[in-house]
Structure formats: structure tokens, C-alpha cells
Backbone as XML, in Angstrom:
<?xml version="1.0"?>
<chain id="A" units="angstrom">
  <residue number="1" name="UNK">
    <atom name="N" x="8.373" y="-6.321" z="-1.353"/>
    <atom name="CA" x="7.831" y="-7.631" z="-1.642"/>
    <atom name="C" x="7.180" y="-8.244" z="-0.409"/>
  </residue>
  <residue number="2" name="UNK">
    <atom name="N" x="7.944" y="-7.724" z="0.894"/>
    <atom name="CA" x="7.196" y="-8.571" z="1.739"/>
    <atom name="C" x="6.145" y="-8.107" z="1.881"/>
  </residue>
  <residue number="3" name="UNK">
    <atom name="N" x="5.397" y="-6.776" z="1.607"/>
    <atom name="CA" x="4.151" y="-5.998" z="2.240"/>
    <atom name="C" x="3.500" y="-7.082" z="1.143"/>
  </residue>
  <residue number="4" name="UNK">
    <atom name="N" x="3.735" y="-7.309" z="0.142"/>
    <atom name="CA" x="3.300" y="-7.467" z="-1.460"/>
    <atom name="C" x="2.696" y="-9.203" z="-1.042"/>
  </residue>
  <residue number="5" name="UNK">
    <atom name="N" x="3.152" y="-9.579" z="-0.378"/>
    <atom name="CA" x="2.583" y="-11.175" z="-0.039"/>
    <atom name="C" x="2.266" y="-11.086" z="1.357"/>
  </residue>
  <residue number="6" name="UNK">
    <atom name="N" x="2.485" y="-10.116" z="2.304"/>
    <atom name="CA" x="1.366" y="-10.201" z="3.477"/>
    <atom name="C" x="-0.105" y="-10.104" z="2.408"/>
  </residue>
  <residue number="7" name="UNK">
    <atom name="N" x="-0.184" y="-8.703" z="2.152"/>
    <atom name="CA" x="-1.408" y="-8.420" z="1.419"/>
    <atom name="C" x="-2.111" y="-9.823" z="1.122"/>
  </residue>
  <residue number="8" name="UNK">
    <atom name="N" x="-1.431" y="-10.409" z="0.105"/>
    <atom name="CA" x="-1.861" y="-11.539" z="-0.984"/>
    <atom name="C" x="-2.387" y="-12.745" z="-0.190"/>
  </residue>
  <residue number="9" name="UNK">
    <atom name="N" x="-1.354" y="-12.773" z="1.415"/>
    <atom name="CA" x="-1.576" y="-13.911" z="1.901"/>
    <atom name="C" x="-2.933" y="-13.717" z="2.878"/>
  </residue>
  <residue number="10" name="UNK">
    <atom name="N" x="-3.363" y="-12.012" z="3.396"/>
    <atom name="CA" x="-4.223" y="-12.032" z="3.961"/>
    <atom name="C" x="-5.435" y="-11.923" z="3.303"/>
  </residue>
  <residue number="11" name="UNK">
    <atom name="N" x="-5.593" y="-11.288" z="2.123"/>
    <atom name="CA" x="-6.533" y="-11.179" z="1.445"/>
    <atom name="C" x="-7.024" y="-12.272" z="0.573"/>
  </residue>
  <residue number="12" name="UNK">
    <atom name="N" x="-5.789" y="-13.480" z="-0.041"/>
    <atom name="CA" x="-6.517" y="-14.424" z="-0.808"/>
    <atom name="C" x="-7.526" y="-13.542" z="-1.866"/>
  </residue>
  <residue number="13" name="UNK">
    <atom name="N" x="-6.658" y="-12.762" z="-2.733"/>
    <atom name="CA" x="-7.738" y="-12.759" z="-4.131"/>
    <atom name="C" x="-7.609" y="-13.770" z="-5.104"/>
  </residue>
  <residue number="14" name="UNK">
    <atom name="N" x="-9.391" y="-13.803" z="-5.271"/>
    <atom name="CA" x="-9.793" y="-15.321" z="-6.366"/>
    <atom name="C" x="-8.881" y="-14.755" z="-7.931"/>
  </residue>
  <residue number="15" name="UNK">
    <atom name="N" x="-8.781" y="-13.603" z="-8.387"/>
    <atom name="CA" x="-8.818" y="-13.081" z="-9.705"/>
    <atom name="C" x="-7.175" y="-12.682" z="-9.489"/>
  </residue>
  <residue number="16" name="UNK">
    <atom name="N" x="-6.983" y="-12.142" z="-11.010"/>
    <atom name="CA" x="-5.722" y="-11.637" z="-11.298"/>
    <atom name="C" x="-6.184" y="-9.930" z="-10.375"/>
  </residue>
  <residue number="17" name="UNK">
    <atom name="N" x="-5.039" y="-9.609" z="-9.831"/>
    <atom name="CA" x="-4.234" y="-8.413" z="-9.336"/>
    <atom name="C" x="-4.107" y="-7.551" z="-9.839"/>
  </residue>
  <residue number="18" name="UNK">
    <atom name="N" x="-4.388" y="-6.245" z="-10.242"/>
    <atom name="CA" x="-3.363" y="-5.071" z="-10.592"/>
    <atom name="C" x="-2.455" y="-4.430" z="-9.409"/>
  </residue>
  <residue number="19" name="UNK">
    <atom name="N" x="-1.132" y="-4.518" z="-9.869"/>
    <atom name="CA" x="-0.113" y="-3.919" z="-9.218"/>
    <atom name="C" x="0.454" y="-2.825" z="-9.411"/>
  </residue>
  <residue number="20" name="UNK">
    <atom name="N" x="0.321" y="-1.336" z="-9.544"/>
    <atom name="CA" x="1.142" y="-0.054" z="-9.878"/>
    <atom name="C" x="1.938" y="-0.098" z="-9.684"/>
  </residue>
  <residue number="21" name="UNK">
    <atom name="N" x="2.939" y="0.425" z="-10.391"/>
    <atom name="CA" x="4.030" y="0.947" z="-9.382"/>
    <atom name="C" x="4.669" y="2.031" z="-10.494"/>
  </residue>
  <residue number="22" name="UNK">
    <atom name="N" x="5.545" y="2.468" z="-9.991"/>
    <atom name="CA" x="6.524" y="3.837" z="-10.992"/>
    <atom name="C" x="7.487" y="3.394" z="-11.642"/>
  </residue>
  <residue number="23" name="UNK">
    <atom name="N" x="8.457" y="3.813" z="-12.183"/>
    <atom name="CA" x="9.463" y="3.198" z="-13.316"/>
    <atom name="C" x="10.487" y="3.145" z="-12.364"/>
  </residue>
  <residue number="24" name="UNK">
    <atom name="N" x="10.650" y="2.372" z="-11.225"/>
    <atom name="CA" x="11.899" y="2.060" z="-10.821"/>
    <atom name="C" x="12.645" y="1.072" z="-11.781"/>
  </residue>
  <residue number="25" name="UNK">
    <atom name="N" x="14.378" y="1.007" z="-11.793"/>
    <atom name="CA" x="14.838" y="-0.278" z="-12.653"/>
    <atom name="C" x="13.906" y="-1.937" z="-11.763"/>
  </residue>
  <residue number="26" name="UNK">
    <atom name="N" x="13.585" y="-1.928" z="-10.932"/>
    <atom name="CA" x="13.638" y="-3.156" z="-10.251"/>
    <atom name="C" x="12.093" y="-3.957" z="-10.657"/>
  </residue>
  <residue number="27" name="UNK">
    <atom name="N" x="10.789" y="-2.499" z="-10.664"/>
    <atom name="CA" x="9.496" y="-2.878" z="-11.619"/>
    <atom name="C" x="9.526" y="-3.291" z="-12.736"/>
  </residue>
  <residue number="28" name="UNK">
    <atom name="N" x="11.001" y="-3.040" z="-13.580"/>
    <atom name="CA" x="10.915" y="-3.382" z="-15.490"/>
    <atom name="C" x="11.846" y="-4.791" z="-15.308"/>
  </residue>
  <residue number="29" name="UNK">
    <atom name="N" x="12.237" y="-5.359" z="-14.174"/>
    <atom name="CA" x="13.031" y="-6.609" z="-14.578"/>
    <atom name="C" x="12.577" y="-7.604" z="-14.384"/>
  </residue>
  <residue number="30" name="UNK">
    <atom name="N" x="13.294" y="-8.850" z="-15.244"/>
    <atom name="CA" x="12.863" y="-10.034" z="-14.775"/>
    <atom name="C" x="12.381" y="-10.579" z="-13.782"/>
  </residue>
  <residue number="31" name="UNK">
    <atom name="N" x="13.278" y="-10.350" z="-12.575"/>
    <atom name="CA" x="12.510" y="-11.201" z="-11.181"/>
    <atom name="C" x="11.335" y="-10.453" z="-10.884"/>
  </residue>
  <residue number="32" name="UNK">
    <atom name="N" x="10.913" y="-9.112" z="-11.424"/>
    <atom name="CA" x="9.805" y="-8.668" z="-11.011"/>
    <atom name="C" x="9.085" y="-9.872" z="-11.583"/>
  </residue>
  <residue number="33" name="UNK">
    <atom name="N" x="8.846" y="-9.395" z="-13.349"/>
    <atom name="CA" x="8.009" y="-10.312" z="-13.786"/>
    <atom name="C" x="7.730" y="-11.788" z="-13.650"/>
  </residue>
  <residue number="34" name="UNK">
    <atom name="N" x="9.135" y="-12.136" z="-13.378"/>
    <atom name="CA" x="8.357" y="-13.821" z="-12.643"/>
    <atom name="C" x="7.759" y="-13.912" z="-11.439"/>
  </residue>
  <residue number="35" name="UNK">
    <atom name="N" x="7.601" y="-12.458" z="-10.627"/>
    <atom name="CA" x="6.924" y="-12.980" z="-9.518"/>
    <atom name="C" x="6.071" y="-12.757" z="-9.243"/>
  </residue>
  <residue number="36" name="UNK">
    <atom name="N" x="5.568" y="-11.450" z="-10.312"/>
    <atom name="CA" x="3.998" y="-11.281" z="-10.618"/>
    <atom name="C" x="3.011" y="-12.362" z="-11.716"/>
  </residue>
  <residue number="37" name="UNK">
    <atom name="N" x="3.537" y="-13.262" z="-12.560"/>
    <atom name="CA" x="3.474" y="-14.234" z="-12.833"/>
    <atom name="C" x="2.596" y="-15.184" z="-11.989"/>
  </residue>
  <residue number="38" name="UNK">
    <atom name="N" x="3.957" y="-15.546" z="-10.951"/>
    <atom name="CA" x="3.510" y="-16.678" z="-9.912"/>
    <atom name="C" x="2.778" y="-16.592" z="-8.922"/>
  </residue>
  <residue number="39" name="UNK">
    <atom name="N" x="2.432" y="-15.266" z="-8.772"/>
    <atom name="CA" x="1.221" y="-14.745" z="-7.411"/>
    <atom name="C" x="-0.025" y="-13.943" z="-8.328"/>
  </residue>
  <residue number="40" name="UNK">
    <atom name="N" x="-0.208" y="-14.040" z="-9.694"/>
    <atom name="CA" x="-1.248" y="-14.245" z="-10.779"/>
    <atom name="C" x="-1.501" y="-12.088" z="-10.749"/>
  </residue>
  <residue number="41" name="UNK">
    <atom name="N" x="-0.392" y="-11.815" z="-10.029"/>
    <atom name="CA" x="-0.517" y="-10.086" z="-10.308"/>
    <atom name="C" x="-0.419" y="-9.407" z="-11.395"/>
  </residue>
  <residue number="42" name="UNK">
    <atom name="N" x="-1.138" y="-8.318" z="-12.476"/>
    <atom name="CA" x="-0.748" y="-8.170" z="-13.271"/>
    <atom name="C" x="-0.009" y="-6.999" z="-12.945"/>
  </residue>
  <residue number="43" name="UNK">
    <atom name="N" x="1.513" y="-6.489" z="-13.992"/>
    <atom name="CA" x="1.691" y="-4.975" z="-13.417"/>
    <atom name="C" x="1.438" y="-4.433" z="-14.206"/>
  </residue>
  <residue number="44" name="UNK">
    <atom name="N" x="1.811" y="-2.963" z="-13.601"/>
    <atom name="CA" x="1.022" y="-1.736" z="-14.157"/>
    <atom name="C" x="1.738" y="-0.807" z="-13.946"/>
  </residue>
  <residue number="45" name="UNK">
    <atom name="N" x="2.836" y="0.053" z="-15.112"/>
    <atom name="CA" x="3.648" y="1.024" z="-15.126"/>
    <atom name="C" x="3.051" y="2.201" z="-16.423"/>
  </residue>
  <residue number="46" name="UNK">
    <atom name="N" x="3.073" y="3.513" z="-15.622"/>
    <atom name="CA" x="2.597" y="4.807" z="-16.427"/>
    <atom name="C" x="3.401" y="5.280" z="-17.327"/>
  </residue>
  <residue number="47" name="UNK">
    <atom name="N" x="3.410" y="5.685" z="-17.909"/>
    <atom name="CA" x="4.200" y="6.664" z="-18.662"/>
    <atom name="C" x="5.019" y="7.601" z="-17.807"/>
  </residue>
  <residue number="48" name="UNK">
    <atom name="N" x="6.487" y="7.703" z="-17.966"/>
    <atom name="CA" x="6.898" y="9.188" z="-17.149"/>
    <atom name="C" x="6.341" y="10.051" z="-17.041"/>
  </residue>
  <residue number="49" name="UNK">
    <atom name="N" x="6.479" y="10.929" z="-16.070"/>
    <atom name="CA" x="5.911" y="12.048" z="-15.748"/>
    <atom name="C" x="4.560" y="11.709" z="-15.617"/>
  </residue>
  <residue number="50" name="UNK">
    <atom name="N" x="3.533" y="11.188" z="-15.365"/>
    <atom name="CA" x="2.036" y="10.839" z="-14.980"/>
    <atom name="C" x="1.847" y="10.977" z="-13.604"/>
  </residue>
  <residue number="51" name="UNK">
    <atom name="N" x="2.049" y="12.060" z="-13.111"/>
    <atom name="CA" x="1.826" y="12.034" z="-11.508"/>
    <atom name="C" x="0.588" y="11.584" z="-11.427"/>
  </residue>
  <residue number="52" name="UNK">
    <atom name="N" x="-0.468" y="11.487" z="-11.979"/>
    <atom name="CA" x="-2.124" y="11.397" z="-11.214"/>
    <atom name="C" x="-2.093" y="10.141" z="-10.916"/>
  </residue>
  <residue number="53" name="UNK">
    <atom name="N" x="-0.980" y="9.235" z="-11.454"/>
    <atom name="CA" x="-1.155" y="7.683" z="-10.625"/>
    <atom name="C" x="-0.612" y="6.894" z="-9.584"/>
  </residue>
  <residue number="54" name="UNK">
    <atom name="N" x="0.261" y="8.322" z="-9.290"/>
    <atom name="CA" x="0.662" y="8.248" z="-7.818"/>
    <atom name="C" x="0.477" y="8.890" z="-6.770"/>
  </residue>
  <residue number="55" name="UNK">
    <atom name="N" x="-0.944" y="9.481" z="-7.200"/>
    <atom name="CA" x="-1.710" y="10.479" z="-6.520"/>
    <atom name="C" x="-2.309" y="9.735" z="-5.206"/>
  </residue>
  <residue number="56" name="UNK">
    <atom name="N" x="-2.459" y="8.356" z="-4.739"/>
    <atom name="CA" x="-2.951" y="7.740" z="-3.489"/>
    <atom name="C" x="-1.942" y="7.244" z="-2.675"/>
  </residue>
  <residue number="57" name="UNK">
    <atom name="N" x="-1.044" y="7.156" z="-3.362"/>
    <atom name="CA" x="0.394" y="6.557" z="-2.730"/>
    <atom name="C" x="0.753" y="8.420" z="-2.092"/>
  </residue>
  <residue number="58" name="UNK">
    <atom name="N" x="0.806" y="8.738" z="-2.822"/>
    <atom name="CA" x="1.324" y="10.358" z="-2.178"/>
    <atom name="C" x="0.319" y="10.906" z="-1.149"/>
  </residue>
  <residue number="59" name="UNK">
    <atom name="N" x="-0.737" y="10.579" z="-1.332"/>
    <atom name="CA" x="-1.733" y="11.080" z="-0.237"/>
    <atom name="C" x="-1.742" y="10.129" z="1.155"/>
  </residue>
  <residue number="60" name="UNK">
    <atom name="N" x="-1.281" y="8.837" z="0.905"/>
    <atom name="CA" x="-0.884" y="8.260" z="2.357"/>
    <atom name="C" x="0.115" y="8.641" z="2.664"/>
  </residue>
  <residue number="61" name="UNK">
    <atom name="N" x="0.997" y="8.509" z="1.969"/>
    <atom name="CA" x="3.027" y="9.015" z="2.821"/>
    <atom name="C" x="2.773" y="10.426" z="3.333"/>
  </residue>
  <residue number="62" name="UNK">
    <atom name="N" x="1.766" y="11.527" z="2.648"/>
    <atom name="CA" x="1.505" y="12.313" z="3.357"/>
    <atom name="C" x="0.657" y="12.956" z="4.838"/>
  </residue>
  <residue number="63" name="UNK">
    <atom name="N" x="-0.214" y="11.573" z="5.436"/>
    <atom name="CA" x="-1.041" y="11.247" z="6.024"/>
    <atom name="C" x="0.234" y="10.622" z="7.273"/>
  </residue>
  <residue number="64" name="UNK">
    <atom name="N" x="0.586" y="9.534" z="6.922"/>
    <atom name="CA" x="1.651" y="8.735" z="7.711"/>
    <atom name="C" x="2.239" y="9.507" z="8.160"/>
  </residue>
  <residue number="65" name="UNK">
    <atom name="N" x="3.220" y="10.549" z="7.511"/>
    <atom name="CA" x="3.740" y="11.903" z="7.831"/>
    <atom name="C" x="3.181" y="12.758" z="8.962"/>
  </residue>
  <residue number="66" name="UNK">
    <atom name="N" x="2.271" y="13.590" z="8.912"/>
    <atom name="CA" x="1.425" y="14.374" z="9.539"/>
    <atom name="C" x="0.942" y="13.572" z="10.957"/>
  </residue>
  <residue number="67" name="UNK">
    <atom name="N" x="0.429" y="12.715" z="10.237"/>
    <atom name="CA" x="-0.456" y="11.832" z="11.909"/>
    <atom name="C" x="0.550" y="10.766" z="12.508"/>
  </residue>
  <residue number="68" name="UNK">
    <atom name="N" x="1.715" y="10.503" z="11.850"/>
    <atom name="CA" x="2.282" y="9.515" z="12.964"/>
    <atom name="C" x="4.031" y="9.975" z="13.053"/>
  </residue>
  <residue number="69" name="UNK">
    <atom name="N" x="4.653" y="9.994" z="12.140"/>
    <atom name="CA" x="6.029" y="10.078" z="12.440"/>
    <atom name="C" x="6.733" y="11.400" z="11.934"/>
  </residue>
  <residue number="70" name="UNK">
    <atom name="N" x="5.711" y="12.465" z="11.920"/>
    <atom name="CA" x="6.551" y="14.173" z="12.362"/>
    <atom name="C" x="7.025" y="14.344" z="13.213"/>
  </residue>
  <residue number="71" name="UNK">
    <atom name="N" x="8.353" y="14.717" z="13.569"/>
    <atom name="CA" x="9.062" y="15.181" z="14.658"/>
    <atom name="C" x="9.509" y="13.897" z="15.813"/>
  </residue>
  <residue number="72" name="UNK">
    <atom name="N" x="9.300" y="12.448" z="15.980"/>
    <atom name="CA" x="9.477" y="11.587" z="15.582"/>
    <atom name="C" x="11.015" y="10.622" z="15.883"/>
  </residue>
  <residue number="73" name="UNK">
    <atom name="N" x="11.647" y="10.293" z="16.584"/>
    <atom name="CA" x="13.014" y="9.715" z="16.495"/>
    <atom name="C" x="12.887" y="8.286" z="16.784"/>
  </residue>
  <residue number="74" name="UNK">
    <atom name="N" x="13.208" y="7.247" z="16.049"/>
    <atom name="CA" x="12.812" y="6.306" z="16.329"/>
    <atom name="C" x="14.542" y="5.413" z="17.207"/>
  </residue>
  <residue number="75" name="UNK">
    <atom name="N" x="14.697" y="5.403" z="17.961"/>
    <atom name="CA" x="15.460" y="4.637" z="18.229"/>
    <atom name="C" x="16.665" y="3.592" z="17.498"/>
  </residue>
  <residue number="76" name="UNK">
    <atom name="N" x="15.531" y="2.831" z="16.722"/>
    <atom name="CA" x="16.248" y="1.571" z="15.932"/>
    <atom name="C" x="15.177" y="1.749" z="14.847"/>
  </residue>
  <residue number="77" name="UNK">
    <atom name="N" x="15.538" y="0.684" z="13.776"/>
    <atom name="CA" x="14.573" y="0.349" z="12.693"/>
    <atom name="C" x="13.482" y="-0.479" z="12.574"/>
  </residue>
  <residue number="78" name="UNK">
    <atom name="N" x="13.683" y="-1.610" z="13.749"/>
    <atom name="CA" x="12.694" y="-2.042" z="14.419"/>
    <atom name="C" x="11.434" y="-1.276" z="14.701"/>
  </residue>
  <residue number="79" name="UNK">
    <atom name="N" x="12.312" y="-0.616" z="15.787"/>
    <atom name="CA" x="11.117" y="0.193" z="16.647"/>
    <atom name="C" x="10.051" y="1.406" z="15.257"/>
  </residue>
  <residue number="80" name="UNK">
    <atom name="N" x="10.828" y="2.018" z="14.518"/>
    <atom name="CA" x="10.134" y="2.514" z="13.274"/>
    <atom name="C" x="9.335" y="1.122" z="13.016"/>
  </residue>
  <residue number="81" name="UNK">
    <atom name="N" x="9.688" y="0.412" z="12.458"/>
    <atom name="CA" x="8.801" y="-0.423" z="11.153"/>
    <atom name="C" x="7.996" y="-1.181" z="12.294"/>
  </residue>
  <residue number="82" name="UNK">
    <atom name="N" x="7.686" y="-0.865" z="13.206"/>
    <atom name="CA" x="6.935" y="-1.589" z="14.340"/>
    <atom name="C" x="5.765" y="-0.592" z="14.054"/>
  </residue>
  <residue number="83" name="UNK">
    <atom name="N" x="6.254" y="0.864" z="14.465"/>
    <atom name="CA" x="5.314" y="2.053" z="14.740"/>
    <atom name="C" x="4.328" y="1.983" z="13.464"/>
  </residue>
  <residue number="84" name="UNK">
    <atom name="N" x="5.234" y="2.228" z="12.282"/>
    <atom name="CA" x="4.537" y="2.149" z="10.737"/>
    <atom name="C" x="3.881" y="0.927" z="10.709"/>
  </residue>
  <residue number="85" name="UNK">
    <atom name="N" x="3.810" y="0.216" z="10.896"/>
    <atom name="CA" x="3.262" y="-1.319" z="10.936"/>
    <atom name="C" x="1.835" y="-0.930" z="11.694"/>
  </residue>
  <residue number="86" name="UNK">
    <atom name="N" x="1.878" y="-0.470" z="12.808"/>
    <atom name="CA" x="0.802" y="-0.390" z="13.797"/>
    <atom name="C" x="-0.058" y="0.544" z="13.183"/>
  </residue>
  <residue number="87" name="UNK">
    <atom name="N" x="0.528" y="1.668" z="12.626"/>
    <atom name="CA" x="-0.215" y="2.912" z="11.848"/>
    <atom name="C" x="-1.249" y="2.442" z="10.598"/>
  </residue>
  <residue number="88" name="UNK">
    <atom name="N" x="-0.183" y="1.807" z="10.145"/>
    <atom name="CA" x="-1.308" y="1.156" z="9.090"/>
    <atom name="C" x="-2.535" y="0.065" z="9.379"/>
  </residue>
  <residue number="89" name="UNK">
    <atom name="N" x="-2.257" y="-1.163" z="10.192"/>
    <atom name="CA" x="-2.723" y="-2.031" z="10.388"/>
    <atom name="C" x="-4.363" y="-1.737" z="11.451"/>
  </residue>
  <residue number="90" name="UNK">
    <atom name="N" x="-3.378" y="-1.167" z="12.658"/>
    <atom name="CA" x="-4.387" y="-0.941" z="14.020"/>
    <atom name="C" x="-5.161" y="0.370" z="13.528"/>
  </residue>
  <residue number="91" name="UNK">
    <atom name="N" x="-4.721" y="1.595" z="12.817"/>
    <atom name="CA" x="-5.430" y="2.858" z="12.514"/>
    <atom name="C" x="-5.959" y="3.049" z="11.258"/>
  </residue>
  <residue number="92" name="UNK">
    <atom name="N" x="-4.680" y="3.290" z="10.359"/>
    <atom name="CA" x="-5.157" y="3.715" z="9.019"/>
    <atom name="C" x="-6.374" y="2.825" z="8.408"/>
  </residue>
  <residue number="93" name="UNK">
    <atom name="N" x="-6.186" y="2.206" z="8.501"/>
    <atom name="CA" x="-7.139" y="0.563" z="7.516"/>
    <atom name="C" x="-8.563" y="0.228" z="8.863"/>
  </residue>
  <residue number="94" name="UNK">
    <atom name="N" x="-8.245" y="0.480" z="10.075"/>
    <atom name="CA" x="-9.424" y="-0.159" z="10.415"/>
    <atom name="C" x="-10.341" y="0.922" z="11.673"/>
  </residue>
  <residue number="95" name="UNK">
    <atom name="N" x="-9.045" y="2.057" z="11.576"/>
    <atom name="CA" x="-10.448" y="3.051" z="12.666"/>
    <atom name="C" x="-10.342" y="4.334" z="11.782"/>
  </residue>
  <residue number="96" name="UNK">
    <atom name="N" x="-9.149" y="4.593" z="10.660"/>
    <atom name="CA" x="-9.176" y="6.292" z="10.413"/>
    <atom name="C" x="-10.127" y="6.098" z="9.450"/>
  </residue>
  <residue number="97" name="UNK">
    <atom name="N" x="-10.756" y="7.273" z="9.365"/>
    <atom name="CA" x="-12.474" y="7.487" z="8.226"/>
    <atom name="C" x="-11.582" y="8.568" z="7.645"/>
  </residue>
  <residue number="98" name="UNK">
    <atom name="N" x="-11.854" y="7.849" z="6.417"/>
    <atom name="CA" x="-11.920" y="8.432" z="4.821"/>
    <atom name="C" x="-12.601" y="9.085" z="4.174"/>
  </residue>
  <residue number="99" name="UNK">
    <atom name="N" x="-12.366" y="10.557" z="3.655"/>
    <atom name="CA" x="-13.382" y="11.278" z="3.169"/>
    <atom name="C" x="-13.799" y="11.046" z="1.613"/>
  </residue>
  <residue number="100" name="UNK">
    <atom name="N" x="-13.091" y="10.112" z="1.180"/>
    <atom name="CA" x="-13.348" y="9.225" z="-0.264"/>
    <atom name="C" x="-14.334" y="7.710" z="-0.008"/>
  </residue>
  <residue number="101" name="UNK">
    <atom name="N" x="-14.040" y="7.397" z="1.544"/>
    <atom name="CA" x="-14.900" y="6.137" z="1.434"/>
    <atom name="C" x="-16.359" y="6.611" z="1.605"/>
  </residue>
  <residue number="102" name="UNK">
    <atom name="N" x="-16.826" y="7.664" z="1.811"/>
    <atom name="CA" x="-17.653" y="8.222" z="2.665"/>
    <atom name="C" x="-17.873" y="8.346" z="4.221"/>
  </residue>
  <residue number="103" name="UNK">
    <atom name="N" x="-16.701" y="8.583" z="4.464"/>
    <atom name="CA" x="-16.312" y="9.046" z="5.652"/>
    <atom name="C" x="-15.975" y="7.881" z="7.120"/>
  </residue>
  <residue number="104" name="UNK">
    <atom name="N" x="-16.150" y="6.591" z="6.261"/>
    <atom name="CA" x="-15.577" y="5.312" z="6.905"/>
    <atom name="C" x="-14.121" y="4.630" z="6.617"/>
  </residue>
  <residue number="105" name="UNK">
    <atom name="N" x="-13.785" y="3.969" z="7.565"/>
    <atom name="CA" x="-12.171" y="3.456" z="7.451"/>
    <atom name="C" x="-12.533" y="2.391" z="5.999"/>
  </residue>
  <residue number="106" name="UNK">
    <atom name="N" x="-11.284" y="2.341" z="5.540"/>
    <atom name="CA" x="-11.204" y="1.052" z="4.527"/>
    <atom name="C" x="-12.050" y="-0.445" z="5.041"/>
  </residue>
  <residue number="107" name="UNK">
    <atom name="N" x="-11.704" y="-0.570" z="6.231"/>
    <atom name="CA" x="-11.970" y="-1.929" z="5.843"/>
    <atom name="C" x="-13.672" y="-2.251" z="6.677"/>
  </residue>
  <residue number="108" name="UNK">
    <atom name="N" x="-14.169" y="-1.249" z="7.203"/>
    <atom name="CA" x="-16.045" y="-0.714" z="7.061"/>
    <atom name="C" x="-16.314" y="-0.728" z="5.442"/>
  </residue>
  <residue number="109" name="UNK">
    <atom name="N" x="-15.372" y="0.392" z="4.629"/>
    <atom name="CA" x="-16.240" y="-0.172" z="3.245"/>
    <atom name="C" x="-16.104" y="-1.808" z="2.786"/>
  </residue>
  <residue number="110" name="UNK">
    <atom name="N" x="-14.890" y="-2.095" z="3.263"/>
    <atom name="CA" x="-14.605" y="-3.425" z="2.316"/>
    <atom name="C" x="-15.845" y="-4.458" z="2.946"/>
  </residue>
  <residue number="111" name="UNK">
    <atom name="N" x="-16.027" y="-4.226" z="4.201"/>
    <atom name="CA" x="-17.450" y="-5.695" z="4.674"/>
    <atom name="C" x="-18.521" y="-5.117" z="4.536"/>
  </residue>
  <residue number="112" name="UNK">
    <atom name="N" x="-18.635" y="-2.895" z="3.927"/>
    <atom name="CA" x="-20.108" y="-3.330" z="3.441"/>
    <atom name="C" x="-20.093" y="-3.441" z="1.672"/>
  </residue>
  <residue number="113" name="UNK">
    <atom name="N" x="-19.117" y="-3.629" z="1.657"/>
    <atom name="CA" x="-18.531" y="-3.987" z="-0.299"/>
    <atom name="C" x="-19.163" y="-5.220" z="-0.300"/>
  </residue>
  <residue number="114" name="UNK">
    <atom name="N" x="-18.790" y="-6.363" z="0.558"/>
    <atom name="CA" x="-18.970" y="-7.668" z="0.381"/>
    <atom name="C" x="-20.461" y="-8.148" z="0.456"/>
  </residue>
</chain>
């Protein structure tokens, strides 16, 4: 939840949200749904067994893996969710090039999207 309202709070989308996620118990309950509700997200759960819609989520944890925390000991949990924090924020999203964006980081397509 907290990644779930950084996002929301840095991005400010005007429109309703789609939110994926997999059939955990915690996506089908109430406090989910009131809190996709109140931050105007809609969700979005597959059918079991539908791997192809967790086909981008699996291709980053596998990326994160490989390029930042193989072999790897993090001290504390801090110091991890610091490292992962930096991976995503400082690399993945704004210098690593994507061979789906056409070969630019996410957020090069997103300002020439705009």
C-alpha cells in the first residue's frame, strides 16, 4: 500500500486507475475495496492460473534480481529497502532503456508520451 500511494501521490492521475494484482486473500477483501474506492483505483483480478498477466511483474523481479541484489547480503532491512528503493527510482525508471519502450527508460517515454 505504501508503494500504492507514493505512486498516486507522485503521479496525481486525473482518471480512474487500473490496479492488477493476483488472487491473494488480502486483493478480494473489504479494506482492499474501500481503498481502491477512495483513491478512485479500479481493481483488476485474473482468473487462476493466467500467468500472461503477471508476465511484467515477473520480468522486473527478474531484472531486480540479476542487476541489483544477486549474491547480495544486506545487513538490515533498511539497508535492503534503501538499495531496492534506489534501483527502482535512480535506475530502473529513469536511466535503464527498455527494449519494449524502444530502447528508452520509462520515464523518456512518459515526457515524450506527454
Amino acid at each position: 500500500l505504501d508503494a500504492l500511494l507514493m505512486a498516486l501521490w507522485r503521479r496525481k492521475p486525473s482518471g480512474r486507475v487500473l490496479v492488477h494484482s493476483d488472487q491473494g486473500s488480502q486483493y478480494g477483501s473489504d479494506d482492499w475495496r474501500r481503498f481502491c474506492q477512495s483513491h478512485n483505483l479500479e481493481p483488476s483480478m485474473s482468473r487462476r492460473g493466467n500467468c500472461w498477466d503477471n508476465a511484467v511483474a515477473e520480468s522486473f523481479f527478474s531484472s531486480l534480481k540479476k542487476e541489483r541484489i544477486r549474491k547480495r547480503i544486506y545487513k538490515t532491512r533498511d539497508l535492503a529497502r534503501s538499495d531496492v528503493f534506489d534501483y527502482i527510482e535512480a535506475f530502473y525508471n529513469r536511466t535503464r532503456r527498455h527494449s519494449h519502450l524502444g530502447g528508452i527508460s520509462p520515464e523518456a517515454f512518459e515526457r515524450a508520451s506527454a
